[in-house]
C-alpha positions in Angstrom: -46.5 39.2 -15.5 -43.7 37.5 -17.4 -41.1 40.4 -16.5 -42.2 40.0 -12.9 -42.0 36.4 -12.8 -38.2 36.4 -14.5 -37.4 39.3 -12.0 -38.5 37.2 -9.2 -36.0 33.5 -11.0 -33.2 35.9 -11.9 -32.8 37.0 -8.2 -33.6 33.4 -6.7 -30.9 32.5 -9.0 -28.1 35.1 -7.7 -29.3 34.6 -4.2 -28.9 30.6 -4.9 -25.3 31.4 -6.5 -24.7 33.6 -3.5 -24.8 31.7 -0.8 -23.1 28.8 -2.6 -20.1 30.8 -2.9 -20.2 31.6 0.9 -20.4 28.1 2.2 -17.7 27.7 -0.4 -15.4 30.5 1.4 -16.3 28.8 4.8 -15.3 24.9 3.8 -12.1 26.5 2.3 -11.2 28.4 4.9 -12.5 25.4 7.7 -9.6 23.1 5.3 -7.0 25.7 5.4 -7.4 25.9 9.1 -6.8 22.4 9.6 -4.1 22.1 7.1 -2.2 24.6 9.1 -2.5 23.2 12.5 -1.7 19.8 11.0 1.6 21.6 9.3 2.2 23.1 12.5 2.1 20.4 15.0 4.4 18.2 12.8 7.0 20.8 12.4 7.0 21.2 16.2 7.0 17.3 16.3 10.0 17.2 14.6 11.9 20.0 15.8 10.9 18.0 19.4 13.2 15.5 17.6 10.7 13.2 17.6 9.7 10.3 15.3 8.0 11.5 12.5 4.3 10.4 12.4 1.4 10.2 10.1 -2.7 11.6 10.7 -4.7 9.3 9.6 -8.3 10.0 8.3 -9.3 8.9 11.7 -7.3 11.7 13.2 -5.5 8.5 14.7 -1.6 9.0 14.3 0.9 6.6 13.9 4.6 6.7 13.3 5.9 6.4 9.9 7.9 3.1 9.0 11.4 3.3 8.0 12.2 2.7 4.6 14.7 -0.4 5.9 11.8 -1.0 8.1 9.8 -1.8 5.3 12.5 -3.5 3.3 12.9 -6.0 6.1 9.5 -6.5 5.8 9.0 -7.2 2.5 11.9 -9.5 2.6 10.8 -11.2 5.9 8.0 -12.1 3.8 9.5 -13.2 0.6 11.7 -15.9 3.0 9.0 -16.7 4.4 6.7 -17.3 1.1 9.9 -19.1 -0.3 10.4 -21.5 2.5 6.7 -22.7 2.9 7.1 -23.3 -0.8 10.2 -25.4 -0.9 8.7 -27.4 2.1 5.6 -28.1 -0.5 8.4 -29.0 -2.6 9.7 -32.1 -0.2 6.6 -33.2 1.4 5.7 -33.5 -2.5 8.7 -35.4 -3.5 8.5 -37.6 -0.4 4.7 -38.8 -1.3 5.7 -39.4 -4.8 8.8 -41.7 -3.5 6.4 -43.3 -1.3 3.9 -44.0 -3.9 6.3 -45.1 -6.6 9.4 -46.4 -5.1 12.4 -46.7 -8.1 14.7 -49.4 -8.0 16.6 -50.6 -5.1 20.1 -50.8 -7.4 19.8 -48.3 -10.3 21.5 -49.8 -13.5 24.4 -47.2 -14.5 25.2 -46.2 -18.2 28.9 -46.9 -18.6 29.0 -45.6 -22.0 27.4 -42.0 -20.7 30.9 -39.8 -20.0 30.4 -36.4 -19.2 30.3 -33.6 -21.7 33.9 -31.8 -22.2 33.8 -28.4 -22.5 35.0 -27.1 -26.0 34.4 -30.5 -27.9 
């Protein structure tokens, strides 16, 4: 009974490991498929002279940015970024004046000359 009963595992087992293998052949070969027509249709694409483009995961396509696309993106942004921050800046300044007004006639320092290079 115990021969017969590992008989009976061992060639569930190989079976199991069997057909495992198969569906592995089939997804491999399913992902190869694709890979080609993908490889396939952008070379055509291109030799089209067409923009290159880019498959999403969507299977929606879109053209590729430039790279001075993208750096006058990134740069569009920057100014952008850096003039809402320098605006900050003056409506800051301008409440603070408002707030605490200095004096009217500031006193000047005559004994305050510049500093000469080299001294």
């Amino acid at each position: 009974m115990k021969i017969a009963s590992k008989l009976v595992l061992a060639l569930v087992a190989a079976a199991t490991c069997g057909l495992a293998a198969a569906q592995s052949d089939v997804s491999d070969q399913q992902r190869r498929e694709r890979n080609r027509e993908e490889a396939i249709a952008k070379w055509e694409h291109q030799q089209s002279g067409g923009a290159v483009t880019e498959r999403r995961d969507d299977d929606s396509i879109r053209p590729h940015k430039s790279v001075r696309e993208n750096t006058q993106h990134a740069a569009q942004k920057t100014r952008s970024f850096t003039h809402r921050q320098l605006q900050k800046m003056r409506h800051f300044g301008a409440r603070q004046d408002a707030q605490h007004p200095g004096p009217a006639n500031p006193a000047r320092e005559s004994n305050k000359a510049p500093a000469a290079l080299g001294k």
